[in-house]
VMD Tcl script that draws the C-alpha trace (Angstrom):
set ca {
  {186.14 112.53 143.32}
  {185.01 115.80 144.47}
  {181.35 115.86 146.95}
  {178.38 117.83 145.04}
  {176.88 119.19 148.33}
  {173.33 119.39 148.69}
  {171.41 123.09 149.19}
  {171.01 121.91 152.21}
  {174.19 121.27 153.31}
  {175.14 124.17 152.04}
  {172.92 126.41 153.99}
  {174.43 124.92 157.37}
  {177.67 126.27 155.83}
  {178.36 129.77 156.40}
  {180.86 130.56 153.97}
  {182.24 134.24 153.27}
  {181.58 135.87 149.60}
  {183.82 138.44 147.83}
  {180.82 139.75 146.75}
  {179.88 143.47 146.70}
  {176.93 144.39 147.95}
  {174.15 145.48 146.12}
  {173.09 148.09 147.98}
  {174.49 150.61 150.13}
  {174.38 149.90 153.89}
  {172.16 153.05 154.40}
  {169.20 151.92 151.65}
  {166.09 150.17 152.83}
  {166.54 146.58 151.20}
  {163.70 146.44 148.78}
  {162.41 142.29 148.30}
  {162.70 140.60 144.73}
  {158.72 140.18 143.75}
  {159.79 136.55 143.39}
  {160.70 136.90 147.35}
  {157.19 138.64 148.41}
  {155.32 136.04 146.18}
  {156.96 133.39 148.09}
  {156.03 134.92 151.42}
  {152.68 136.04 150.79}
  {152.21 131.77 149.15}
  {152.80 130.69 152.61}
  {151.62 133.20 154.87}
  {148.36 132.32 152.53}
  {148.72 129.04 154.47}
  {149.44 130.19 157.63}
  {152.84 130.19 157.87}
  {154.52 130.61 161.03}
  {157.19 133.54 161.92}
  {158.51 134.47 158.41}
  {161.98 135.67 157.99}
  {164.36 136.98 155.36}
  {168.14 137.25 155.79}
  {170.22 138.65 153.45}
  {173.23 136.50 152.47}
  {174.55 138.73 149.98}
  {177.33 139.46 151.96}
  {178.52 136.58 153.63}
  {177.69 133.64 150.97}
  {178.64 132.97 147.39}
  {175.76 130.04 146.80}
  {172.75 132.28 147.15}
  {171.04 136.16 147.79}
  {168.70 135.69 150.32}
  {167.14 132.65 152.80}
  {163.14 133.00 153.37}
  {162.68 130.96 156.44}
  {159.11 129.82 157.86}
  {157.70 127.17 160.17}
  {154.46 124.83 159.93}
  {152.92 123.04 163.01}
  {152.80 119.78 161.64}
  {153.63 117.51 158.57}
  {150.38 118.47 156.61}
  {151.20 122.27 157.01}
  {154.97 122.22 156.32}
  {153.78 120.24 152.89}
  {151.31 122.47 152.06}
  {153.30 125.68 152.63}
  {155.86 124.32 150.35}
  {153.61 123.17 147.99}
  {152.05 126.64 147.75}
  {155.06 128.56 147.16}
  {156.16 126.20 144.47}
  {153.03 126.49 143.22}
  {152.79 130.31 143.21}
  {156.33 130.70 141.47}
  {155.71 128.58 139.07}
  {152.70 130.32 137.80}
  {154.83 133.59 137.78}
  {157.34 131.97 135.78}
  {159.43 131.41 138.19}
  {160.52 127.08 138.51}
  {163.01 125.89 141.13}
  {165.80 124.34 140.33}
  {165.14 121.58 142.96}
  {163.14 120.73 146.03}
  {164.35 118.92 149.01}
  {162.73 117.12 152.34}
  {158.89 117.24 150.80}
  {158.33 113.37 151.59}
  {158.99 113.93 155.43}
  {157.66 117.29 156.08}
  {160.44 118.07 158.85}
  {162.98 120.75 156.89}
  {161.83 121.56 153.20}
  {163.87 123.65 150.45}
  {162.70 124.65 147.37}
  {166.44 126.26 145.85}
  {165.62 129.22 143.19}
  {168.97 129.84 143.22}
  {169.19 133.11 144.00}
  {167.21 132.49 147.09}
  {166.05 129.63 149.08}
  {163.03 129.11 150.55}
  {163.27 126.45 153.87}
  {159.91 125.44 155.26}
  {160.28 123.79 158.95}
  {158.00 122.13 161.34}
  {158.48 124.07 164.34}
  {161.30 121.31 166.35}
  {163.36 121.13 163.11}
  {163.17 125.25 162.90}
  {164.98 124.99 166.56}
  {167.29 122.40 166.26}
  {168.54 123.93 162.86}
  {167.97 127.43 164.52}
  {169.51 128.97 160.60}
  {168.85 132.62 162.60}
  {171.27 132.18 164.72}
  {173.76 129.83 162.43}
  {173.67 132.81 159.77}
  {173.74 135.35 162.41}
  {176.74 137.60 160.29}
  {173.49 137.82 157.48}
  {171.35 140.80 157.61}
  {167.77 139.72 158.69}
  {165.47 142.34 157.09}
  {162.62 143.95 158.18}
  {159.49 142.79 156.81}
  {156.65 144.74 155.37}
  {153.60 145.27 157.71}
  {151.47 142.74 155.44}
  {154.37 140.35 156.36}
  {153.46 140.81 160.03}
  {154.78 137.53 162.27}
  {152.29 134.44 162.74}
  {152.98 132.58 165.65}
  {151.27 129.49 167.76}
  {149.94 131.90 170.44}
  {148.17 134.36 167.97}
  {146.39 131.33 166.48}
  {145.08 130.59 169.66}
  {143.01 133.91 170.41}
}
mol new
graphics top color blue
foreach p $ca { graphics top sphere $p radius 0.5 }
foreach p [lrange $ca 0 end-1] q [lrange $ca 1 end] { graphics top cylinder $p $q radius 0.2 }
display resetview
């Protein structure tokens, strides 16, 4: 019987792709809208340090991984809620949703990208920045600019 892995599962899975890129090395990498509308849902919420890597390279399951951190339960939720919420007003659904009932590690799979919502302990244990360190983490636009626990603060 063969094992249906979870998205999950798979993103703890480096895995190499034959795929070509699909742009040159020298191009800026310009985001999918459906990737900005994503990040602008939670940052809308206060996300916490957003990143993008590009997979395209070294996976075959998926394009890109947006990565973002809550505080606490209620945050991680609601970050993940907005982004769903926000995509699926632009049209966009997702073909499934993992982790919402305990707020530690949520995924909301589009397929060609995954969005994985963390409360901060879960972001570091999991630490998918350095797992998927062979993907290309891309600059961010200035609007993009990081949130973190100390510029809450002040």
């Amino acid at each position: 019987m063969k094992h249906n892995s979870t998205a999950k599962e798979q993103s703890l899975r480096p895995q190499k792709s034959s795929r070509v890129p699909a742009k040159s090395p020298t191009e800026p990498a310009k985001l999918d809208e459906r990737v900005l509308t994503a990040l602008r849902a939670a940052l809308e919420k206060k996300a916490l340090e957003p990143a993008v890597l590009d997979l395209r390279e070294v996976a075959s399951f998926t394009d890109y991984f947006v990565i973002t951190s809550g505080s606490n339960e209620r945050q991680v939720q609601a970050i993940a809620d907005e982004v769903f919420e926000r995509l699926k007003k632009a049209g966009t659904k997702a073909a499934r949703v993992e982790g919402h009932q305990t707020a530690e590690w949520i995924l909301l799979d589009y397929g060609d990208f995954i969005v994985h919502v963390f409360n901060d302990k879960a972001r570091k244990f999991y630490d998918l920045e350095r797992l998927w360190r062979e993907a290309k983490r891309l600059e961010l636009p200035s609007e993009f600019a990081p949130v973190t626990e100390s510029s809450l603060r002040n």
